[in-house]
Every structure is written in structure tokens, then in C-alpha cells.
PAMARPA-919647 format. One record per residue (C-alpha): x negated, y, z negated; chain; residue number from 1. Coordinates in pm, 1 decimal. Layout:
BEGIN
(pt (X Y Z) "A" NUM)
...
end
This chain:
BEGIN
(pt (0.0 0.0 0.0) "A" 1)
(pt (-96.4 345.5 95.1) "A" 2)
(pt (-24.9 600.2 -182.9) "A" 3)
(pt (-91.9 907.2 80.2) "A" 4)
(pt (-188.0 1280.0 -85.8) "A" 5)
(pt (119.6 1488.4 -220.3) "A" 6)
(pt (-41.8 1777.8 -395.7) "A" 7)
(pt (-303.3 1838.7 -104.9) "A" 8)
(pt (-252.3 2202.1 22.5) "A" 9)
(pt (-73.5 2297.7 -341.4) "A" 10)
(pt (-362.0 2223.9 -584.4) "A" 11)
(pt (-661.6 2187.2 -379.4) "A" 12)
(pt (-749.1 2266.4 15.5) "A" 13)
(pt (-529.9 2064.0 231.7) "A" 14)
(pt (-808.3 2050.9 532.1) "A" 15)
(pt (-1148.2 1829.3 481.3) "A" 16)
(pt (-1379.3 2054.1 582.6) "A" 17)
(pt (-1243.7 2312.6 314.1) "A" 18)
(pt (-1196.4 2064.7 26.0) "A" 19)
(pt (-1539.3 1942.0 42.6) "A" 20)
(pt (-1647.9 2253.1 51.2) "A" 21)
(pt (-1466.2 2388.8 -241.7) "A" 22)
(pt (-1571.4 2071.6 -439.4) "A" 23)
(pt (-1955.9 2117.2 -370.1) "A" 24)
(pt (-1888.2 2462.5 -468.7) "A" 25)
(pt (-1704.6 2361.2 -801.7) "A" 26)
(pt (-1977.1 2107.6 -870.0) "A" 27)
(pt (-2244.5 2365.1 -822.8) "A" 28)
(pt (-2262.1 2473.8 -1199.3) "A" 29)
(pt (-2338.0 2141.9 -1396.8) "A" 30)
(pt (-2505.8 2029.6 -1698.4) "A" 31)
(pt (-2792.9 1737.1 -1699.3) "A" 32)
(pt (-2637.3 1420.8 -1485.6) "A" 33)
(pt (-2602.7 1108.7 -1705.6) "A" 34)
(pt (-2406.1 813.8 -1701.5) "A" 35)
(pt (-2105.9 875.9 -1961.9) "A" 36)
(pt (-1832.2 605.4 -2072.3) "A" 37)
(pt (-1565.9 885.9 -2052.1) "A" 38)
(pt (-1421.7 1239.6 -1943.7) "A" 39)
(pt (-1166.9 1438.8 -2013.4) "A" 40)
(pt (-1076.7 1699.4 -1714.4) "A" 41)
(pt (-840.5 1918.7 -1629.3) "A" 42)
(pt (-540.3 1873.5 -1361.0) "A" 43)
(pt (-424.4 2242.0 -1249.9) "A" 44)
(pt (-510.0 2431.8 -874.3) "A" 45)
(pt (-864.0 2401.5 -831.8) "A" 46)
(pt (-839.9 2746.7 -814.7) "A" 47)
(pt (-759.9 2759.8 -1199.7) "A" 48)
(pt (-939.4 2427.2 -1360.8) "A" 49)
(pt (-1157.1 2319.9 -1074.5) "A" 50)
(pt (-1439.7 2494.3 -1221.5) "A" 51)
(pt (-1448.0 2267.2 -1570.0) "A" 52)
(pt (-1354.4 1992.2 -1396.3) "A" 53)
(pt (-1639.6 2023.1 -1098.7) "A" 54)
(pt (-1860.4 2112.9 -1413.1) "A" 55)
(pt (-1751.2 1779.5 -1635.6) "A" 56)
(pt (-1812.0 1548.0 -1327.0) "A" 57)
(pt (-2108.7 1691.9 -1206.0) "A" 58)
(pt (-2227.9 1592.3 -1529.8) "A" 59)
(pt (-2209.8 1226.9 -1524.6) "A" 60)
(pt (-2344.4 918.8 -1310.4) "A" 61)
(pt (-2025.5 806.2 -1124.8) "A" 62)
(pt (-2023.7 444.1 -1149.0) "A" 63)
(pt (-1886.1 173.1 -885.8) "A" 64)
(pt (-1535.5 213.0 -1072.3) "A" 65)
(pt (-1326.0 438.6 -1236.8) "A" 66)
(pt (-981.6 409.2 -1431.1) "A" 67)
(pt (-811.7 711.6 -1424.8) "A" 68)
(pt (-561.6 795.2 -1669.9) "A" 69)
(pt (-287.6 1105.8 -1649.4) "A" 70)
(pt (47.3 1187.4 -1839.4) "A" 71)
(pt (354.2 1101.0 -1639.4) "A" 72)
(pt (494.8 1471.2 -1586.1) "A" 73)
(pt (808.1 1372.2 -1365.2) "A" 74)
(pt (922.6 1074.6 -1605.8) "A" 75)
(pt (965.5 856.8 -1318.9) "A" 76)
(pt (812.6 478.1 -1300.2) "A" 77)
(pt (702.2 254.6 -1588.0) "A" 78)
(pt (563.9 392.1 -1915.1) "A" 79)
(pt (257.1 314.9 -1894.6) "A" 80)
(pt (217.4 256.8 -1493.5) "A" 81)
(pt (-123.6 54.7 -1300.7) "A" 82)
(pt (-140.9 105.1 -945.9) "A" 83)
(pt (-278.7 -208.3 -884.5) "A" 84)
(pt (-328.5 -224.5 -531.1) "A" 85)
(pt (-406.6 -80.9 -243.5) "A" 86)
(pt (-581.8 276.6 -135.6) "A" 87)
(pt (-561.7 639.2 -220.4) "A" 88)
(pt (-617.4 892.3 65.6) "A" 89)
(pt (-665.2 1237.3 6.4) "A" 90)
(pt (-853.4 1446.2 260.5) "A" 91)
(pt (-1189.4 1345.4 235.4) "A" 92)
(pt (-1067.1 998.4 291.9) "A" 93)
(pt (-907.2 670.8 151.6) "A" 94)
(pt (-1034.5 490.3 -160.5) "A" 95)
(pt (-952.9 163.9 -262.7) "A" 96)
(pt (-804.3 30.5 -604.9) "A" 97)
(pt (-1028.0 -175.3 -780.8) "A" 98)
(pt (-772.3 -476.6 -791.1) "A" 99)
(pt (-982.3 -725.2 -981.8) "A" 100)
(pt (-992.2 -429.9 -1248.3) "A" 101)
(pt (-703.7 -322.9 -1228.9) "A" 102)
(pt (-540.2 -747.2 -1296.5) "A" 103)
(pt (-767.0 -725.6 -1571.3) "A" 104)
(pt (-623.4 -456.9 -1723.1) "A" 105)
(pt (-271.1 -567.2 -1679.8) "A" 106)
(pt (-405.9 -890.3 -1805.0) "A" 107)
(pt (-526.0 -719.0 -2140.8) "A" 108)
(pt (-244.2 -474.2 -2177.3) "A" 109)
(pt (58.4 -612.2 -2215.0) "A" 110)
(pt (250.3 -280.5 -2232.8) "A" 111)
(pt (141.5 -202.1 -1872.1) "A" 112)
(pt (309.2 -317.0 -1568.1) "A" 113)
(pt (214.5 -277.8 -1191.1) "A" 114)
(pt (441.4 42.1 -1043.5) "A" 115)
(pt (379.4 243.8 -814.5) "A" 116)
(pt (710.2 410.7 -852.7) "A" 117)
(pt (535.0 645.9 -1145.6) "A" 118)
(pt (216.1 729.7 -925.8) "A" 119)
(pt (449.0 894.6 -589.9) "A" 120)
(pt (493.5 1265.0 -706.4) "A" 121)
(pt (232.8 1261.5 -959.6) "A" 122)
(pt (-88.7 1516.0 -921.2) "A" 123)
(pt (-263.0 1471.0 -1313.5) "A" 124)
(pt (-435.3 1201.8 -1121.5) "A" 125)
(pt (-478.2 1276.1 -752.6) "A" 126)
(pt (-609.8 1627.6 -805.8) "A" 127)
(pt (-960.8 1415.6 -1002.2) "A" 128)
(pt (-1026.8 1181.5 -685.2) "A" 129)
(pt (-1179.4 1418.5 -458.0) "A" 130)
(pt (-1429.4 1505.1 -688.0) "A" 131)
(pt (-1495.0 1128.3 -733.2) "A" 132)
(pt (-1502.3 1134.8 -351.7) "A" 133)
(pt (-1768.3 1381.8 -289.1) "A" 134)
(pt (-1969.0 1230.9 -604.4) "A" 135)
(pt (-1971.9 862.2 -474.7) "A" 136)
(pt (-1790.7 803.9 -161.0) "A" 137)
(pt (-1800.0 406.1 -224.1) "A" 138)
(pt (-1580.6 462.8 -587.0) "A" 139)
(pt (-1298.4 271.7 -646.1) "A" 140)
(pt (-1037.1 334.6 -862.0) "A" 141)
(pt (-766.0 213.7 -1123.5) "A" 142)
(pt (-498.2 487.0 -1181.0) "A" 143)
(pt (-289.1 451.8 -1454.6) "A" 144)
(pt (-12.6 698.5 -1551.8) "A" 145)
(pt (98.9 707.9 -1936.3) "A" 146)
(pt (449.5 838.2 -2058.9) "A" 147)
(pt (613.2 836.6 -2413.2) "A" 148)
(pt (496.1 547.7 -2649.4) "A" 149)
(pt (385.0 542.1 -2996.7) "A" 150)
(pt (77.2 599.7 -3138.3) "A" 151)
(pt (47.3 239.2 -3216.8) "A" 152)
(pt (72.2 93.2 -2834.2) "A" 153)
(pt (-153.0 369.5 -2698.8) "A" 154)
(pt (-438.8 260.1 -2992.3) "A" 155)
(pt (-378.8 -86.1 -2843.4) "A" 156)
(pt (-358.0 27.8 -2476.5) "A" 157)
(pt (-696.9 191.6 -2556.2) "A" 158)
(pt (-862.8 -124.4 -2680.1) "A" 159)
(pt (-701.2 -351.4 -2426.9) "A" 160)
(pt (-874.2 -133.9 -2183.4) "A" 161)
(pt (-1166.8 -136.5 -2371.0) "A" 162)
(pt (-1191.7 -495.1 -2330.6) "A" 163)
(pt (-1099.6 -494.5 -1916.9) "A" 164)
(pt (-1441.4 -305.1 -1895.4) "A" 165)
(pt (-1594.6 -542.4 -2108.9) "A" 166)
(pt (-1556.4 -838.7 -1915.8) "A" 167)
(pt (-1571.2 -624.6 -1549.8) "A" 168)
(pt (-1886.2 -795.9 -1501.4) "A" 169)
(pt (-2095.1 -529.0 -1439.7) "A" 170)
(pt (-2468.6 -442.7 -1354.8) "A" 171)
(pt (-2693.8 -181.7 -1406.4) "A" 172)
(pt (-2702.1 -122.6 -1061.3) "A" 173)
(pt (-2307.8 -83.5 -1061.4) "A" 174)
(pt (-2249.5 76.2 -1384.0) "A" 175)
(pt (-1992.8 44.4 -1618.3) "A" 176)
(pt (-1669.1 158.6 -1545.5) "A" 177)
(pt (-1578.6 509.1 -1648.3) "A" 178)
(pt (-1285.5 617.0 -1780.1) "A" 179)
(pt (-1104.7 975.7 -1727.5) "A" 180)
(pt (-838.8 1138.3 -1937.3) "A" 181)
(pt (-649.5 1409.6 -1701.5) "A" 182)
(pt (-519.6 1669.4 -1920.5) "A" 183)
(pt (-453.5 2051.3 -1993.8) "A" 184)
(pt (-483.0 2224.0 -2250.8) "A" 185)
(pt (-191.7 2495.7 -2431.6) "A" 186)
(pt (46.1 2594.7 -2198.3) "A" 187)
(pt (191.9 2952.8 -2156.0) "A" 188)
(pt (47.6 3122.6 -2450.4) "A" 189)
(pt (-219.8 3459.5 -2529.9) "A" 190)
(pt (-517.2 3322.5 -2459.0) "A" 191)
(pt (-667.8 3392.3 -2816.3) "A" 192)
(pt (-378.5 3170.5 -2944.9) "A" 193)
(pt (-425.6 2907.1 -2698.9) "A" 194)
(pt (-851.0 2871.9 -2745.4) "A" 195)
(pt (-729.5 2861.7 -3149.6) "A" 196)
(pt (-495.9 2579.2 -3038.0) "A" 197)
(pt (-711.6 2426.2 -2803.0) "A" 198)
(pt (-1021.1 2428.5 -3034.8) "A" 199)
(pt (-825.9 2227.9 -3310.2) "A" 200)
(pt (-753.6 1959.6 -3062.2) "A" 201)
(pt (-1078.5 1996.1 -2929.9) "A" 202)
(pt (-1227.1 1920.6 -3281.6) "A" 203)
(pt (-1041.2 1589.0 -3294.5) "A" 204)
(pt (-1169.6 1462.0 -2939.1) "A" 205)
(pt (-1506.4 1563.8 -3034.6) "A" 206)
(pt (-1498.7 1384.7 -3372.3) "A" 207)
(pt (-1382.7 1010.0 -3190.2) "A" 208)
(pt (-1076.8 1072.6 -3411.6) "A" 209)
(pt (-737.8 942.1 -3168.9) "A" 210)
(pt (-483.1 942.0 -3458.0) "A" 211)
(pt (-592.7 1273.7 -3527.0) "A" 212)
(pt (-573.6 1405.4 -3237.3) "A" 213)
(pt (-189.9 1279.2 -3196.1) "A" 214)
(pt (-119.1 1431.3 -3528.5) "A" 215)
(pt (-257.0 1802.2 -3506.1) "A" 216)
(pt (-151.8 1820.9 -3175.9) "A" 217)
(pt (232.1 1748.2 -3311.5) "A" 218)
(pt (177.5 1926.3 -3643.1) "A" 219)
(pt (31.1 2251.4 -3463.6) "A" 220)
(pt (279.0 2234.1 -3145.3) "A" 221)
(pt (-20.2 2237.6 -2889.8) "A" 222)
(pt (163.8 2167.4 -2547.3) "A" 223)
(pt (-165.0 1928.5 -2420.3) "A" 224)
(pt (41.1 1752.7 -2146.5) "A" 225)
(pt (-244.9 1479.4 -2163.0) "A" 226)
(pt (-271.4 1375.1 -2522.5) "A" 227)
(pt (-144.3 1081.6 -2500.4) "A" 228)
(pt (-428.9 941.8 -2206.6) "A" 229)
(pt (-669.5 1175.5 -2448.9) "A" 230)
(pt (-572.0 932.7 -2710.3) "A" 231)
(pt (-604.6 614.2 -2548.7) "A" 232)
(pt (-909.6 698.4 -2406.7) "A" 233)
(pt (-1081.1 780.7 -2710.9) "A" 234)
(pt (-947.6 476.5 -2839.4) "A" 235)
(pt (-1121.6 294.0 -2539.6) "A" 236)
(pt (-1444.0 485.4 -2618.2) "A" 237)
(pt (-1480.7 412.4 -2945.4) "A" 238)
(pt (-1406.8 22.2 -2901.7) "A" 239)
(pt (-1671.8 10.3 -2618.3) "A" 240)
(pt (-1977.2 189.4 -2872.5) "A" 241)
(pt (-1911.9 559.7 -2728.9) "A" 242)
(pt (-2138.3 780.8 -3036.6) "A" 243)
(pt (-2156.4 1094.3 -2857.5) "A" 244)
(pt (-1914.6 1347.4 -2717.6) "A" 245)
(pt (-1995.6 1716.5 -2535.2) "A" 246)
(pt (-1799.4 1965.4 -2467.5) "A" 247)
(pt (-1889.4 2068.7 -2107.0) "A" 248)
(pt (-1640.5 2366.9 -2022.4) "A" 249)
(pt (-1376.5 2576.8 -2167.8) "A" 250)
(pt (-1129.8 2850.7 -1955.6) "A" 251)
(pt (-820.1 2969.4 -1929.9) "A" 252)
(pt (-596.8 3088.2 -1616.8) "A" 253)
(pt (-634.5 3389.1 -1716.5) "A" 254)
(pt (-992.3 3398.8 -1677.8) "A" 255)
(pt (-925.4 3400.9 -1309.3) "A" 256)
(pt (-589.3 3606.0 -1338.2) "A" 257)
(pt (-722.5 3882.9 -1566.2) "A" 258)
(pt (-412.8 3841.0 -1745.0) "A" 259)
(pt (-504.1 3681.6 -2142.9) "A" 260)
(pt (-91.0 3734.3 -2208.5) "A" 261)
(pt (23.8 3374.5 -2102.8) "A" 262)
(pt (-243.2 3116.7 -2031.0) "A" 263)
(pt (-317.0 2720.4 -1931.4) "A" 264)
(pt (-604.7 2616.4 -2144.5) "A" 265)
(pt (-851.0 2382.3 -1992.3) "A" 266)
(pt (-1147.6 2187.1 -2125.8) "A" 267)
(pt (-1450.0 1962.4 -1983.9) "A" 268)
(pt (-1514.5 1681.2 -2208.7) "A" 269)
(pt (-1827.6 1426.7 -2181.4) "A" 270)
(pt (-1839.0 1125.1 -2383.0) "A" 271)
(pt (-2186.1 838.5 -2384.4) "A" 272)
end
């Protein structure tokens, strides 16, 4: 199956030429490269996030595969959704699913189930391949899109994906598969209250701390669409010996706007 680009032309340059060229441009700015066991980027217009998120994944090795894992903003498909087979095209090209992965993980995961219904008008996850694209055209992927559960089955997601890396089989050579939490930060606030926000949840993801990161995030009303991948993949981290997390990047839209009176927060998050 063919899950063609929606969000190409809206979010990011609908024309190859363009794209790639915005990417490498995005990418420019980057920390040290070195190979990571998770990210957390951001999933607004490139014009907006594109420069944390070219930042975060100019700052890792891309490995062979990568599962990528974004809230479920249209409430469509399966809770917790694998696109298990098949390609993704975007404009720089198709990549393939990484289908003995991605059985693996359905294998280990009992709460997941192969839809692709939950994937068709979603862009937390599209918007991060062509970055993965212009870093390692050979990548494969493992999409998975995550709606309401409790904090209980996303600790347990986490750890059953945790273990699907585990026994992926792996070489040096290959890497170990990364995983990426698609997520913004506060929504629609003044920037000084949404980098207050933003920091507290920030503080949780850079302390390994899941359950905490659920909790302030409900307790302090911080509108992070992607907590709940955030969660599992810190989970995930911290089951497969993750000790060290960086923030890469912080901005808000209104960095590019000029405007600081109603902002999306967005943050660049390495974790090895």
C-alpha cells in the first residue's frame, strides 16, 4: 500500500527541488552528529518548527530504521495505529516500512493493531520523513500513531517497543533503530507563558521521568499535542539503557511572526 503525501505544499514545499532545498537549509545549523536512541521533534510548517527539527536530526546518526511515533490529531483509526506495510512517498521519494519491524512490534504490543485508517490525514508524522530522507535516503520506517490510552498501556507500549528493537537484530554497521516522538509544545499562549509551560515539561523529558511528564503536563494544562508518544518513548528509552538526554532547540511561532501574544512552542530533544 501506498500512503501518498497529504500535507506536502501545506507544511513543507510541495516541489522536490524546493523541499530538499529547504531541508539542507534547516539542517544547516546542527550540533555534533552522534548516534542517539531517541528524538523528540516538532510537527508544524517548516516554516515555523523546521528549524528545531532540521537542528535535532542533524544531530544524530540516522540508522537503517526508524519508528516514528505522532499523536492522532483527527481521532480517526485505531488507538494506537502501526502502518505495517508498504511505502511512504513524499517528494523526495518513496520509503519503505520496515515490515519485519514493524510485525515485531505488533508482536510485542498487544494494544497495537495494523491500520492504516489512522495514518491517511495525519501530518505529526509525515512532516519528520523528509528530513529522514535527505539524512539517509535508504531509511525505512515504522509509523505509529498514538491516541487516548492510559498511562499504564503507553508505559507498556513503551517497553514492548523497547523490546521490538531489542531483538531487530541489528549491527553496528546498521544501527539500532531510532525512535522519534512528534510533538509541539503549548499551543496559543504569550510566549513567556508558553517557554514557562514548556520548560516544566521539558524538565520531565530531560529527567527520563514518563509518569511525570503525563502528570505536570495534566496538572499545569500544557496543550503538548504529543505527550502521550513523548511518554512512550521515554518509556522505550529508558528500558533500552538511554542515560543521557539534550535539549537541542527551543522557539516559538512567534519567533518568526514577531508576534510573542499567542504562540506554538517547539522543542528539539536528543536522547543516547
Amino acid at each position: 500500500m501506498l500512503r501518498s503525501a497529504v500535507v506536502a505544499g501545506q507544511f513543507y514545499p510541495g516541489q522536490k527541488e524546493s523541499l530538499l532545498k529547504s531541508v539542507e537549509l534547516l539542517m544547516s545549523a546542527a550540533a555534533d552528529e552522534q548516534p542517539a536512541v531517541a528524538l523528540m521533534t516538532p510537527h508544524a510548517g517548516y516554516i515555523y518548527s523546521g528549524g528545531v527539527a532540521g537542528q535535532t536530526f542533524a544531530a544524530v546518526k540516522i540508522p537503517d530504521e526508524v519508528i516514528i511515533l505522532g499523536p492522532n490529531h483527527h481521532g480517526r483509526g485505531h488507538m494506537a495505529a502501526v502502518y505495517a506495510s508498504g511505502t511512504w512517498e513524499t517528494p523526495l521519494g518513496k520509503t519503505k516500512i520496515a515490515v519485519d519491524l514493524a510485525s515485531r512490534i505488533l508482536a510485542e504490543c498487544p494494544m497495537t493493531v495494523a491500520d492504516s485508517v489512522a495514518h491517511s490525514s495525519e501530518h505529526s508524522l509525515e512532516v519528520q520523513l523528509p528530513f529522514l530522507q535527505c539524512r539517509a535516503p535508504d531509511v525505512s520506517i515504522v509509523p505509529v500513531c498514538i491516541s487516548r490510552m492510559p498511562l499504564e498501556t503507553l508505559l507498556q507500549l513503551g517497553d514492548g517497543l523497547a523490546r521490538a528493537v531489542l531483538s531487530s537484530g541489528s549491527t553496528p554497521a546498521s544501527g539500532t533503530p531510532l525512535i522519534v516522538a512528534s510533538t509541539d509544545m503549548t499551543h496559543y499562549e504569550a510566549g513567556n507563558v508558553a517557554r514557562k509551560k514548556d520548560f516544566l515539561a521539558l524538565e520531565k523529558v530531560l529527567a527520563f521521568d514518563p509518569k511525570g511528564l503525563y502528570d505536570v503536563v495534566q496538572e499545569n494544562k500544557i496543550s503538548m499535542c504529543g505527550v502521550l508518544p513523548t511518554v512512550v518513548m521515554l518509556q522505550a528509552a529508558i528500558a533500552l539503557g538511554a542515560s543521557n538526554a539534550e535539549l537541542i532547540a527551543y522557539s516559538n511561532s512567534g519567533d518568526v511572526t514577531g508576534d510573542q501574544s499567542e504562540v506554538v512552542g517547539y522543542a528539539g530533544v536528543r536522547i543516547f
